[in-house]
MIZA-680801 format. One record per residue (C-alpha): x, y negated, z; residue in one letter. Coordinates in Angstrom, 1 decimal, always signed. Layout:
      u      v      w resn
      X      Y      Z    A
...
This chain:
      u      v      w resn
  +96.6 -172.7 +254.3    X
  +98.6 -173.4 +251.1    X
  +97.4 -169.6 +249.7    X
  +93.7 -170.5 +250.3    X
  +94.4 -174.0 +248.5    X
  +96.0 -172.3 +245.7    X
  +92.7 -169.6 +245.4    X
  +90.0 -172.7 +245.4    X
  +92.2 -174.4 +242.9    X
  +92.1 -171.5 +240.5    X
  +88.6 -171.3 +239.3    X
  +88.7 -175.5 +239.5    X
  +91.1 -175.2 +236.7    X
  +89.5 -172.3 +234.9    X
  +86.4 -174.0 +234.4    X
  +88.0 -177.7 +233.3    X
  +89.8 -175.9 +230.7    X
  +86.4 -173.9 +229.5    X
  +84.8 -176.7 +229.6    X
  +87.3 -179.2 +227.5    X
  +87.8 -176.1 +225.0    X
  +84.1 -176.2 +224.7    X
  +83.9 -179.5 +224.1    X
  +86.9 -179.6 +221.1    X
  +85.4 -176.5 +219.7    X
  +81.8 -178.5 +219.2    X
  +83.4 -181.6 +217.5    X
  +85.3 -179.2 +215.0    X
  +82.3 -177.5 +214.6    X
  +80.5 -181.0 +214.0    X
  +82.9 -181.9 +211.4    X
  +83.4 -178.8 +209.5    X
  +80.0 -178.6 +209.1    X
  +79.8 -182.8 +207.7    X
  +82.7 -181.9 +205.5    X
  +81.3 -181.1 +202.2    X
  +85.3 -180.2 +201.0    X
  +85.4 -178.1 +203.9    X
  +86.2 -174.6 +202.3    X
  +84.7 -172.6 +205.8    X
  +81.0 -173.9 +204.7    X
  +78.7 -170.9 +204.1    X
  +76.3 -171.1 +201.2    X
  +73.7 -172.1 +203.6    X
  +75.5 -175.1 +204.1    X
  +76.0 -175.4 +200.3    X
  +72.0 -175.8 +199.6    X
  +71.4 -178.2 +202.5    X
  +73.8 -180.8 +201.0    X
  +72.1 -184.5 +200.4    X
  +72.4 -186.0 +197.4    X
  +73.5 -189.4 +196.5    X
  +71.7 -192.5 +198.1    X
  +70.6 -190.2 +200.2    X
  +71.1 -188.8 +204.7    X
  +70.5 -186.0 +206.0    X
  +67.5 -186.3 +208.2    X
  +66.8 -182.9 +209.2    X
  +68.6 -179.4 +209.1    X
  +67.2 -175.9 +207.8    X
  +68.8 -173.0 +208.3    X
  +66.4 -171.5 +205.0    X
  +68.6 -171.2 +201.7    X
  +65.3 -171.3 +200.0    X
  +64.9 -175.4 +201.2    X
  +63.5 -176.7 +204.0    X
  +65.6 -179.5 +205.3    X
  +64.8 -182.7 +204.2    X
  +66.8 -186.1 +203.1    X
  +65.9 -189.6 +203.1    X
  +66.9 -192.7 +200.8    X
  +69.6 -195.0 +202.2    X
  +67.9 -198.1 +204.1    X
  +68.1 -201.8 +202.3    X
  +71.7 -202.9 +202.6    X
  +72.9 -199.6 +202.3    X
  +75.0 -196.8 +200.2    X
  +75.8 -193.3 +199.9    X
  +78.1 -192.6 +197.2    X
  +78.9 -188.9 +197.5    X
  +76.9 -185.5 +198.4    X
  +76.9 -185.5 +202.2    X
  +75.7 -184.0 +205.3    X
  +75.7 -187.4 +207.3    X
  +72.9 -188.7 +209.5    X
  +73.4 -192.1 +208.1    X
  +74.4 -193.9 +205.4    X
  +77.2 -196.4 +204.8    X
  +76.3 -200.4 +205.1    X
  +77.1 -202.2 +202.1    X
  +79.9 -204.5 +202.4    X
  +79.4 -208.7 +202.9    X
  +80.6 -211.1 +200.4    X
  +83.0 -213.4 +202.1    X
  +82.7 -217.2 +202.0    X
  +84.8 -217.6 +199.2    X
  +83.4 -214.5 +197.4    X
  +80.4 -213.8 +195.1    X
  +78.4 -211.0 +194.6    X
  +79.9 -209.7 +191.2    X
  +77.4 -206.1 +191.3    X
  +74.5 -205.6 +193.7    X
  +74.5 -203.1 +196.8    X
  +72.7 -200.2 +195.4    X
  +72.1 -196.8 +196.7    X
  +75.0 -195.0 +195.2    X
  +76.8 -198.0 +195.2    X
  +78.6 -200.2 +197.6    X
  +78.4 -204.5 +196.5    X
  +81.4 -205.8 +194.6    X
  +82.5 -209.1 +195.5    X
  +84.9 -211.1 +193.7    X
  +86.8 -214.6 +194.3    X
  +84.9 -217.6 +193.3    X
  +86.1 -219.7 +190.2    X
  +89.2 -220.9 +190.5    X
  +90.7 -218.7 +193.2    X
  +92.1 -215.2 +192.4    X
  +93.5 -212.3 +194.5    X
  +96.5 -209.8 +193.7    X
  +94.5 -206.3 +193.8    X
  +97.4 -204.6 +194.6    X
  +97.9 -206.7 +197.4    X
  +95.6 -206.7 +201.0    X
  +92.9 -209.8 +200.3    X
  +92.3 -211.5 +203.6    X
  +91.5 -214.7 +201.8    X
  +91.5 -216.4 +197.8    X
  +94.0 -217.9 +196.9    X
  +93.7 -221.2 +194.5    X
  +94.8 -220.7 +190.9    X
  +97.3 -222.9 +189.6    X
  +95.5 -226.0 +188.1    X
  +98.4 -226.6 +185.1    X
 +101.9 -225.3 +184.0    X
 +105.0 -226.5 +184.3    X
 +106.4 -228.9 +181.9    X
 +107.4 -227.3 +178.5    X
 +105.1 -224.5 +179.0    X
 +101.3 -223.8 +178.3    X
  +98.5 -221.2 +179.6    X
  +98.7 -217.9 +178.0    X
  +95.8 -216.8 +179.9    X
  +93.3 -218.4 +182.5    X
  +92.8 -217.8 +185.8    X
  +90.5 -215.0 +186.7    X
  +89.4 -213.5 +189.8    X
  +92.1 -211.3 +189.9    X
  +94.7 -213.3 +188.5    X
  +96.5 -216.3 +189.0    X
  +96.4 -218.5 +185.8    X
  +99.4 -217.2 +183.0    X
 +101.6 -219.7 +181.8    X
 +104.7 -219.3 +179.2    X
 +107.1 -220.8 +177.1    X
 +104.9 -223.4 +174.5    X
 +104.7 -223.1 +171.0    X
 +105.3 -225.3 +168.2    X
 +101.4 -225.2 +167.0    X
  +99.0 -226.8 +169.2    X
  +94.9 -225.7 +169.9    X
  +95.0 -228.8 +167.7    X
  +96.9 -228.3 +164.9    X
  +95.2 -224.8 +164.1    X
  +92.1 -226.8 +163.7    X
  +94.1 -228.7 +160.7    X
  +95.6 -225.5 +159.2    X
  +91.9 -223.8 +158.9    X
  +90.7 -227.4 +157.5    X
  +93.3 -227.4 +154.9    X
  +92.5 -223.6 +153.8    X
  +89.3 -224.6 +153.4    X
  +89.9 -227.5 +151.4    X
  +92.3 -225.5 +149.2    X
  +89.9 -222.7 +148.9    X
  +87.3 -224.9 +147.5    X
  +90.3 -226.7 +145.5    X
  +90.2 -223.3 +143.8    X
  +87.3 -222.5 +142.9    X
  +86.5 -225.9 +141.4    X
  +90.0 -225.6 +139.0    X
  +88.5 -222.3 +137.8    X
  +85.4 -223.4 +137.3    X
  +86.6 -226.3 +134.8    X
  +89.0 -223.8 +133.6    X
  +92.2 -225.4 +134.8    X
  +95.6 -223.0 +133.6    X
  +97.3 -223.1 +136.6    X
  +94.6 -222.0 +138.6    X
  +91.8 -219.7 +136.8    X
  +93.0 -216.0 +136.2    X
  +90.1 -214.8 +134.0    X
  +91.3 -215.9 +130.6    X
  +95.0 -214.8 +131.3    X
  +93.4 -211.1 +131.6    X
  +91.8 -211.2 +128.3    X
  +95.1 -211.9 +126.6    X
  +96.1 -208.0 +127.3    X
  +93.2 -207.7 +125.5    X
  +94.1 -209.3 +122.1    X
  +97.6 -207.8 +123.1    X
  +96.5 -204.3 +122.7    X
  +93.7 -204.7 +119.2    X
  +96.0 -207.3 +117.7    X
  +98.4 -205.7 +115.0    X
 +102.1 -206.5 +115.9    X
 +102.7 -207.4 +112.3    X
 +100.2 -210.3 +113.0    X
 +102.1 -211.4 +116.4    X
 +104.5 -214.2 +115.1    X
 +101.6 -215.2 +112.2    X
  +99.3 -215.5 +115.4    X
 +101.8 -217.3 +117.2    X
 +102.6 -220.3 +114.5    X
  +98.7 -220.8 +113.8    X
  +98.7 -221.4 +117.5    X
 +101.5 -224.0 +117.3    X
 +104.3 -222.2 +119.2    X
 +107.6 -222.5 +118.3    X
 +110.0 -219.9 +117.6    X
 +111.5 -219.8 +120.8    X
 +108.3 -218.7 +122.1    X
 +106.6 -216.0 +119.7    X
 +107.2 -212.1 +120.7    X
 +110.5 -210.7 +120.0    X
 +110.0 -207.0 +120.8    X
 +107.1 -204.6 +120.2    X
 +105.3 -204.9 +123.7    X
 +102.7 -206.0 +124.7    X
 +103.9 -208.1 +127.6    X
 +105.7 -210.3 +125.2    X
 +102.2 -211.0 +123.3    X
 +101.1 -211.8 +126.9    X
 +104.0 -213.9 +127.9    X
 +103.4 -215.9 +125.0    X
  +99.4 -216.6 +125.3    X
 +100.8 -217.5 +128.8    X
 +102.8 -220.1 +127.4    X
 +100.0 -221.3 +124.7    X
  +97.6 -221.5 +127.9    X
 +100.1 -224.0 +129.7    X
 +100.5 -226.2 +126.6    X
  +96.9 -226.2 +125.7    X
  +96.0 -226.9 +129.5    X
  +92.3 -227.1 +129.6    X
  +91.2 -226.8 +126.6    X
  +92.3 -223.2 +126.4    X
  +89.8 -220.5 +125.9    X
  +88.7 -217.3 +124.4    X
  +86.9 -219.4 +121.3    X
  +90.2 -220.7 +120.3    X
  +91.9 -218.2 +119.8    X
  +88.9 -216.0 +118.3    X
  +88.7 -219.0 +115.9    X
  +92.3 -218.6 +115.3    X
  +91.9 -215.2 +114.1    X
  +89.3 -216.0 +111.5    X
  +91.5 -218.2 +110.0    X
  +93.9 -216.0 +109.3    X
  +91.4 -213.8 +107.8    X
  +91.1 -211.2 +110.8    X
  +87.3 -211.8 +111.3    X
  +86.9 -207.8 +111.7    X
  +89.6 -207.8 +114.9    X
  +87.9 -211.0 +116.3    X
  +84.7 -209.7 +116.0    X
  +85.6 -206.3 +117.9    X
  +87.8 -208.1 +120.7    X
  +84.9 -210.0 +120.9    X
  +82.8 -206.5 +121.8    X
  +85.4 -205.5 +124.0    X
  +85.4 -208.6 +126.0    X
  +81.4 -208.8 +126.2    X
  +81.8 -205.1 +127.2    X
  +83.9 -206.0 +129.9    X
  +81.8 -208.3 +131.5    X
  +83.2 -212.2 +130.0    X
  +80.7 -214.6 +130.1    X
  +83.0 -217.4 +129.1    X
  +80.1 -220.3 +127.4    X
  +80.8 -221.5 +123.8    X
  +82.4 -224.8 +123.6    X
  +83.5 -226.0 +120.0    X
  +83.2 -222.5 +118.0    X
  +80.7 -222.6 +115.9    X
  +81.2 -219.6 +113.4    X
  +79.3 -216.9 +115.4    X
  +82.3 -215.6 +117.6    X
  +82.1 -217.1 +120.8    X
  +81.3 -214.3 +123.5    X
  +78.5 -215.1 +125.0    X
């Protein structure tokens, strides 16, 4: 009895192992095949491949191209070249989500925290969490709360949102400050007729320095003492200051007619009209004055 048991078992377990090898051999078979990584795909497989936003509908064993894929359905994505029957549903905005990008054919929906709430992204996000409304005391936001970040606070400065607005109020007031003092030619303030003296400087004989100097009214302590020009310069500087504003190019073009050097007032007069100076004639009268 227990020999003819063993002989009808036999073939009983013959055929459930056929059968459940049969049956593992299919699904690999299944997934190699939907596995466009998989390095066993023939190049059959390689020209039946669906593109993006797109299933496969139907399979063609002709390389030349007969199968056939269909767009995704509304509220669906396919992202990647596939061999699927289906593509992927597009994911749902949760209550306390928005739609940031739309569900698209090649693209899943991107939904982000609503204002005010925030989640870590490298953290799971089963729910917003609520940005911090303010900082603690003796600190200030360094950046506000976005979707993906809780609001940023740090150590406060010493300059307020508000006293920035004051600083760029008083740089504008001093920039307009400015240009009016050049405009009615005030010394401390208007560079143009300093940079004309390196002018006179450099056409003005140095054996005419001092003699220049005194019909100007400096004293001794302030005409040039060496052969450069800087100490010419540094002493127009110092005519400029005591003058104030009623310094200017007709002055001391005037000046040098009076001590007879109407031929180098008349060519620094060239040079400066060359060089652009449109300084207007004030009192000088005898023909030097650069227009």
């Amino acid at each position: 009895m227990l020999r003819m048991t063993t002989r009808l078992c036999h073939p009983l377990l013959l055929l459930l192992a056929a059968a459940a090898f049969g049956t593992d051999a299919a699904a690999l078979n299944r997934m190699n095949y939907s596995d466009p990584l998989n390095s066993s795909r023939t190049k059959r497989d390689v020209y039946n491949v669906c593109p993006l936003g797109t299933y496969f509908a139907k399979y063609c064993e002709d390389p030349e191209g007969c199968s056939s894929c269909l767009p995704c359905k509304d509220n669906e994505y396919m992202d990647r070249p596939n061999y699927g029957d289906s593509c992927y549903e597009c994911l749902k905005c949760r209550e306390d989500q928005v739609e940031q990008s739309p569900c698209q054919p090649t693209r899943n929906r991107e939904c982000v925290c609503k204002e005010g709430t925030f989640c870590d992204p490298n953290q799971p996000c089963e729910m917003c969490q609520k940005c911090r409304s303010q900082c603690p005391e003796g600190q200030e936001v360094l950046s506000p709360c976005r979707p993906d970040k809780d609001t940023q606070c740090g150590p406060a400065t010493n300059i307020s949102s508000f006293s920035y607005h004051w600083i760029i109020l008083i740089m504008a007031l001093l920039g307009v400050a400015l240009l009016a003092c050049c405009v009615w030619k005030c010394p401390c303030c208007c560079p143009a007729l300093r940079d004309t003296f390196y002018i006179f400087a450099e056409h003005l004989h140095f054996d005419y320095w001092c003699k220049f100097g005194r019909s100007l009214g400096m004293g001794i302590n302030d005409l040039p003492q060496q052969r450069d020009n800087e100490e010419l310069y540094k002493m127009l500087q110092k005519w400029h200051q005591k003058v104030g504003s009623d310094a200017s190019v007709n002055m001391l073009l005037e000046t040098l007619d009076q001590l007879d050097l109407r031929g180098v007032a008349d060519f620094i007069s060239d040079e400066l009209r060359s060089k652009g100076w449109n300084e207007a004639t004030e009192e000088a009268s005898d023909g030097h004055a650069v227009p």
